[in-house]
C-alpha positions in Angstrom: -37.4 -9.5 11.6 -36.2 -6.1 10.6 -35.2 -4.3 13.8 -33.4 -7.6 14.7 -31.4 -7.7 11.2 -30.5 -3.9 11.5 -29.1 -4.7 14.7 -27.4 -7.5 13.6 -25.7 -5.3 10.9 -25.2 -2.5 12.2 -24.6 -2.9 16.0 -26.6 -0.1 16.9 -30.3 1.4 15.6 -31.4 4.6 13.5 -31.4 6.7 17.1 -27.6 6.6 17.5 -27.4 10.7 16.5 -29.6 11.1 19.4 -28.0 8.7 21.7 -24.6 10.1 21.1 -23.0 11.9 23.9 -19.5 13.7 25.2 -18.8 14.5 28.1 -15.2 16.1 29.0 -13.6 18.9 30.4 -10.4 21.1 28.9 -8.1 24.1 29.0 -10.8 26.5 28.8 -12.2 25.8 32.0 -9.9 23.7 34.3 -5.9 24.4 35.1 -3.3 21.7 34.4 -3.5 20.0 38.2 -7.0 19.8 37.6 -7.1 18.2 34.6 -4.1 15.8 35.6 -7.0 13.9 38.0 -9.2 12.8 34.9 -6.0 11.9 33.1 -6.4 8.5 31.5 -3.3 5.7 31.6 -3.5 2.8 29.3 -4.4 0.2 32.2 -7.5 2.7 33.5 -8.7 3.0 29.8 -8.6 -1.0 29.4 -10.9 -1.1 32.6 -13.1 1.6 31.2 -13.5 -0.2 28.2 -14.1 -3.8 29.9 -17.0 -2.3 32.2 -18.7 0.1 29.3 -21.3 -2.5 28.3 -22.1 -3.6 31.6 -22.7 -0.2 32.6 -25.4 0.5 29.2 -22.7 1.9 27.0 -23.0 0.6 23.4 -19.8 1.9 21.7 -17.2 4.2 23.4 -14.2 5.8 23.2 -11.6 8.5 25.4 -9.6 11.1 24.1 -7.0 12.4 26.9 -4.4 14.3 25.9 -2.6 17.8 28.2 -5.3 19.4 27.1 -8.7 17.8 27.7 -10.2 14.4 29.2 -13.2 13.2 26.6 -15.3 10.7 26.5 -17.3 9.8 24.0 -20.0 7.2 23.3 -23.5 6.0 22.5 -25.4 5.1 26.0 -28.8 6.4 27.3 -27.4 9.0 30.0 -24.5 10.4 29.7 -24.0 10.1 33.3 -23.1 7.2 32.9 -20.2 7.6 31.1 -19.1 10.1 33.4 -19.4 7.5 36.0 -17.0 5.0 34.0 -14.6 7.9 33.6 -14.4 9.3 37.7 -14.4 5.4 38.9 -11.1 5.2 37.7 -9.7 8.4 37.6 -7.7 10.1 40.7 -10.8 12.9 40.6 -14.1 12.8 41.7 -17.3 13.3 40.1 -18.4 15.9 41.4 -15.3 17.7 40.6 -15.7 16.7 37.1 -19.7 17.6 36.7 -19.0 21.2 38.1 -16.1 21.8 35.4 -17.8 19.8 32.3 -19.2 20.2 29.2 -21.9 17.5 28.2 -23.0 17.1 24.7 -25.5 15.2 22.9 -26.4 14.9 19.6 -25.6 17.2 16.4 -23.8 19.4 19.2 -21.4 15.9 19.7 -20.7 15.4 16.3 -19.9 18.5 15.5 -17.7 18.9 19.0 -15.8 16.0 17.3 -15.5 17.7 14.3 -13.9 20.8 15.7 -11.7 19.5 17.8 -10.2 16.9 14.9 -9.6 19.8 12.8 -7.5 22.2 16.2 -10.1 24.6 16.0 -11.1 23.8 19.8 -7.3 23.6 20.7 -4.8 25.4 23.2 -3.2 26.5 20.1 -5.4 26.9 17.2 -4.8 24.7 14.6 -2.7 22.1 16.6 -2.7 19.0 14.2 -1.0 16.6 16.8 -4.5 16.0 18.5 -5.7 13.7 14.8 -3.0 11.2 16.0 -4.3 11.6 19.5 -7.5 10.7 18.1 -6.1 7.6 15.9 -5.2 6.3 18.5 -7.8 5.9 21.1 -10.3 5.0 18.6 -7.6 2.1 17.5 -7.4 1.8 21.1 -11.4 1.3 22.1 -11.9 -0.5 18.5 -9.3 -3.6 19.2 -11.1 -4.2 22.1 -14.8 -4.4 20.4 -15.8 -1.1 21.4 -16.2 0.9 18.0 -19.3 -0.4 15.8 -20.4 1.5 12.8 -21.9 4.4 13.9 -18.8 5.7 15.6 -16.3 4.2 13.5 -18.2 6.2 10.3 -17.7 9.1 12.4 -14.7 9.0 12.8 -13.7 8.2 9.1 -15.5 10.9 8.1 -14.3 13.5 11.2 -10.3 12.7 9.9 -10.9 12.5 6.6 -12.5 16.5 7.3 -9.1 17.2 9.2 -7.6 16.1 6.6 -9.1 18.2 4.2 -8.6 21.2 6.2 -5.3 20.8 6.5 -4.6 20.3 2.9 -7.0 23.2 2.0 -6.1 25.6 4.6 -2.9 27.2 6.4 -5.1 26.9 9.7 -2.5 24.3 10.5 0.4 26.5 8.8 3.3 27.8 10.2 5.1 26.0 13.6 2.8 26.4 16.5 2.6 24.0 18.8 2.9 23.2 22.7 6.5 22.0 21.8 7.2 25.0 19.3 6.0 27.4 22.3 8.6 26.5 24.6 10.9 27.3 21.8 9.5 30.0 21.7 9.5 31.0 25.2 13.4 30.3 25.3 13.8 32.7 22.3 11.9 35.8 24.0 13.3 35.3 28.0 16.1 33.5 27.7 19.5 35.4 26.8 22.1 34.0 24.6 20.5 30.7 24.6 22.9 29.4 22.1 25.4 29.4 25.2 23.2 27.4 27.7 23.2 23.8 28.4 19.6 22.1 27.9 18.6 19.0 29.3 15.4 17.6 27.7 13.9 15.0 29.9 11.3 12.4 28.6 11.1 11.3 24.6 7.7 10.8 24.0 6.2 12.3 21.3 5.9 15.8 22.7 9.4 15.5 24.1 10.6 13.9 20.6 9.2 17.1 18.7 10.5 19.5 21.5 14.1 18.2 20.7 13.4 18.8 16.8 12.3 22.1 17.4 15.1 23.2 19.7 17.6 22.0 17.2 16.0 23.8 14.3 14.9 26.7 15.6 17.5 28.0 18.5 21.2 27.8 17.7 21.4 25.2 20.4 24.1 22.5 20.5 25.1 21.9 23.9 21.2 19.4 24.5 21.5 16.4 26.6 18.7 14.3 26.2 17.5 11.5 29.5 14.7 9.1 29.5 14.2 6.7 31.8 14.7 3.8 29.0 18.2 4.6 28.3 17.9 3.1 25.2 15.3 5.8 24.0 17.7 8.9 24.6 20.6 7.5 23.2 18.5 6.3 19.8 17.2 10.0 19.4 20.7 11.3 20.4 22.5 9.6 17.9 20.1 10.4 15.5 20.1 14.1 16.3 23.9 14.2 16.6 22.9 15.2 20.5 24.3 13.9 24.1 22.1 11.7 25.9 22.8 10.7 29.8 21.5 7.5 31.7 18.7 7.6 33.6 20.3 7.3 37.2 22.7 10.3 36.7 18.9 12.3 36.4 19.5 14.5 39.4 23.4 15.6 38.5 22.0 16.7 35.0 19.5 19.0 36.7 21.7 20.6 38.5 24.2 21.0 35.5 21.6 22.5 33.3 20.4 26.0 32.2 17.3 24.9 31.0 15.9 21.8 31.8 12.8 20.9 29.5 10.2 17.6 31.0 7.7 16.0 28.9 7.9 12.4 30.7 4.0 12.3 32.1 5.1 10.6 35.2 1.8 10.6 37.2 4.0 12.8 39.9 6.5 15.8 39.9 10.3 14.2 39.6 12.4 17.4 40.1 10.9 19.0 43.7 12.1 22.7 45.3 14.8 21.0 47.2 16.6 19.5 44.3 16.9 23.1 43.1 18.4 24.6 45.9 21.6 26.4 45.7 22.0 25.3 42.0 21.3 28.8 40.7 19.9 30.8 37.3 17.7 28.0 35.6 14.9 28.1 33.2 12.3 24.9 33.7 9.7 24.1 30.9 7.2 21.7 32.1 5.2 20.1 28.9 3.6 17.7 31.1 0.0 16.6 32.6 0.0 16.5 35.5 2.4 18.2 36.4 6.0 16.4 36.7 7.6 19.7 38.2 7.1 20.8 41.3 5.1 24.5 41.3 7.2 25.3 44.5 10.5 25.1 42.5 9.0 28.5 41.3 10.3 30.0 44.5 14.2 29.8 44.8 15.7 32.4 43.6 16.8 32.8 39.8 14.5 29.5 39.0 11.6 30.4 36.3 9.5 28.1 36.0 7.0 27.9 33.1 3.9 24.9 32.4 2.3 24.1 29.1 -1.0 26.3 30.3 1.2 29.6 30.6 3.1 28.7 27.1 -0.2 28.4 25.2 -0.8 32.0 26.2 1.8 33.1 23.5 0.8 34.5 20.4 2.4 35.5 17.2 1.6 36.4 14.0 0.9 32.5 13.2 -2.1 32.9 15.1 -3.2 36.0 13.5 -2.6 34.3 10.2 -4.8 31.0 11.6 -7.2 32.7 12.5 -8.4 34.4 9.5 -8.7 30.7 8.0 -11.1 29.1 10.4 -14.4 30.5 8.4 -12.4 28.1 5.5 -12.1 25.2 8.1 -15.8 25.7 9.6 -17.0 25.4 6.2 -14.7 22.3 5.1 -16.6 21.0 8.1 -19.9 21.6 7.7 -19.6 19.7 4.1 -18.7 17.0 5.7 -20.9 16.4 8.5 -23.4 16.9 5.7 -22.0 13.7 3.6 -22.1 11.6 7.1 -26.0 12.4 7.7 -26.5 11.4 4.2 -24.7 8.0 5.4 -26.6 8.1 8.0 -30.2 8.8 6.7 -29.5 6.0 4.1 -28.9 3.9 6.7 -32.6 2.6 7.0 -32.9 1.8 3.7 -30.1 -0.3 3.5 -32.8 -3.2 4.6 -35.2 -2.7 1.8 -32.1 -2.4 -0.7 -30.8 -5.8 0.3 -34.4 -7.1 0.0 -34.7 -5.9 -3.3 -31.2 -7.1 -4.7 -31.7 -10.7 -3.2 -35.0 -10.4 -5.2 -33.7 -9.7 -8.6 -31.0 -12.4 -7.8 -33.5 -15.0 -7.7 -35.1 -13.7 -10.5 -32.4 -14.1 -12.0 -31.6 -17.7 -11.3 -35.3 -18.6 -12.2 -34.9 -20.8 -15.0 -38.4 -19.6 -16.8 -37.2 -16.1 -16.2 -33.8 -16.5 -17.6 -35.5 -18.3 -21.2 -38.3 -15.3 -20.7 -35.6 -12.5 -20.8 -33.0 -14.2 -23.0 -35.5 -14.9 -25.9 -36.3 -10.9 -25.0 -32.8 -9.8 -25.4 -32.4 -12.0 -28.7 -29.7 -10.0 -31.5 -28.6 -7.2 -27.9 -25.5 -8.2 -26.9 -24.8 -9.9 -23.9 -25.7 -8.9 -20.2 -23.8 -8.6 -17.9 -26.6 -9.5 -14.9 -24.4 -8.8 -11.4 -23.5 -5.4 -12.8 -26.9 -4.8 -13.8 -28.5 -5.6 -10.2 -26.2 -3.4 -8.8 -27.1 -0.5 -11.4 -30.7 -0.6 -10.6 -30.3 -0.9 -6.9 -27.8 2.1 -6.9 -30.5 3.8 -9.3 -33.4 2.8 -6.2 -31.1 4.0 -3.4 -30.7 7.6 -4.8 -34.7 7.4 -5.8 -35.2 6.6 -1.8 -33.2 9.3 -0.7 -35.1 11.9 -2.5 -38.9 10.6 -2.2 -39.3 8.1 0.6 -41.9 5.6 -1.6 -40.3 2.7 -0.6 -43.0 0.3 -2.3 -43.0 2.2 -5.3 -39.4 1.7 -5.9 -39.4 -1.8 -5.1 -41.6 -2.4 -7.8 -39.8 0.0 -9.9 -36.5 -1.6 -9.3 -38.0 -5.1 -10.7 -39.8 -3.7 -13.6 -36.2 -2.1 -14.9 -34.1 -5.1 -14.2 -37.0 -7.2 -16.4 -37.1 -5.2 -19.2 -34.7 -5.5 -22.1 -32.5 -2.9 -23.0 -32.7 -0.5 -20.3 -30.0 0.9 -18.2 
């Protein structure tokens, strides 16, 4: 009976630690078009998740952002979640095997951790991958793919980012994939007060680019496109910026200095030949893949940067980072020690439940209640529910430190029967 009611609690058994995989590739290994195949839409990641407990996968998620493709979750071999990533990807699985990292266990967990808190970013300390992570947890969980193992995780990995960010600067200062094209503009870009930007794609990345080119660069002349209309002209207004409909795209391009794209379309949208002739322009591509053409690269006066070349920059931000990650790595390891405490406690949880349904039938035992009552005669009153859950708090820290599990049980009762204790 007590394998089937842990199961029926929990979801998963005590060997979830060691049944926990990731498998992903990233930045550090693989250029943007390579990592643009194992991107993940919203329709491929419903399939995923629709076929992951056919295929021996007992919770799951995917984290896919510009920078990496991850997928994490609690299966036997983590083949095969590599299998349920490739079948629906654009890339194949061999391709992905040769450029991946596969981790299992304590090596996992603490992946996760890392990566929650930027220290396994493109930039260090980039905070925009916790919302990343929100959301394809939200994402898996809505669709009965998160039981508690991973969804403790979880809690407990943000709830370490957010303590690092709070208790560090690891975060501090403004660098980001959308603050380094500022960035970029500021260093090889002359007068860019005079130029005329167009900013194509208002997602979040796009959204933030926008902010930063309007707080950082003396830049007034920004035209913002998207191809819902109604998107650009929102942020426009908001901004105090121009916005342009979507079908005038092409005219816009060849108007603009600089011409920033963030829209993740799964192919390029401005090509060599909508270039040509059109002169001196600076082109930012933020996306994954890529949704500007490499070749534009080679007309003459075009310079054409992507978001692996702009995480190259560095600036005293990043010097000031990374004297903080020791702080971060720390933050970290207090945390992952709280979750195995979660975790080791876990199996008692049974015993514990055992124990309290015990002392609530005790309770309700009439010849008990006249027993302890004529006991307790001229103490004041007592309140029973609070006192169960005293002494089974009292058992649970016993258990953790000394694994006696009958002794406690008995212990527990005799406390709860005897008068004026605890």
């Amino acid at each position: 009976m007590w394998p089937e009611q842990r199961t029926e609690m929990y979801g998963t058994s005590n060997q979830d630690i060691l049944r926990f995989f990731a498998a992903g590739i990233n930045y550090k290994k693989t250029d943007a078009s390579v990592r643009g195949q194992f991107a993940i839409s919203p329709d491929n990641y419903e399939r995923i998740l629709s076929q992951s407990s056919d295929c021996g996968v007992n919770e799951m998620f995917i984290l896919s952002t510009c920078n990496r493709t991850e997928i994490y979750g609690i299966t036997s071999d983590p083949q095969l979640l590599i299998d349920l990533l490739c079948q629906h990807t654009q890339g194949d699985g061999e391709t992905f095997r040769s450029m991946a990292y596969i981790k299992c266990g304590m090596d996992a967990i603490e992946h996760l951790y890392q990566v929650s808190a930027g220290l396994d970013s493109q930039i260090l300390g980039d905070y925009e991958i916790v919302g990343q992570i929100k959301q394809a947890v939200k994402f898996a969980k809505d669709r009965s793919r998160i039981g508690g193992f991973i969804e403790r995780l979880v809690n407990s990995v943000l709830q370490s980012s957010k303590t690092i960010k709070n208790q560090t600067t690891l975060s501090g200062g403004t660098v980001s994939v959308s603050f380094s094209a500022v960035q970029f503009i500021r260093q090889h870009v002359k007068d860019p007060g005079g130029k005329k930007v167009l900013l194509a794609g208002i997602g979040k990345i796009g959204r933030n680019t926008c902010r930063n080119l309007v707080d950082y660069l003396p830049m007034k002349d920004i035209t913002l496109i998207n191809r819902t209309d109604e998107k650009s002209r929102q942020l426009a207004e908001e901004l105090g910026l121009r916005f342009a409909p979507f079908s005038s795209f092409h005219k816009e391009v060849m108007e603009a200095d600089i011409i920033v794209v963030s829209t993740n379309a799964p192919t390029p949208i401005i090509f060599k030949k909508d270039l040509a002739g059109a002169g001196e322009k600076t082109l930012i591509d933020l996306s994954i893949p890529y949704n500007i053409d490499p070749a534009a690269q080679e007309l003459p006066g075009v310079r054409l940067v992507n978001v692996d070349e702009l995480s190259k920059l560095k600036d005293r931000t990043l010097n000031k980072r990374k004297a903080e990650v020791p702080k971060a790595k720390a933050i970290i390891t207090e945390h992952i020690r709280e979750f195995l405490e979660w975790y080791e406690m876990r199996k008692y949880v049974p015993v514990l439940l055992a124990v309290k349904t015990k002392l609530q039938e005790l309770h309700g035992n009439p010849a008990f209640f006249h027993t302890l009552t004529g006991a307790c005669a001229g103490l004041p009153p007592i309140d029973h529910k609070a006192r169960i859950q005293k002494v089974i708090n009292g058992m649970a820290v016993k258990m953790r430190q000394q694994n006696q599990r009958g002794c406690h049980y008995i212990e527990a009762i005799n406390e709860f029967m005897t008068p004026g204790v605890n």
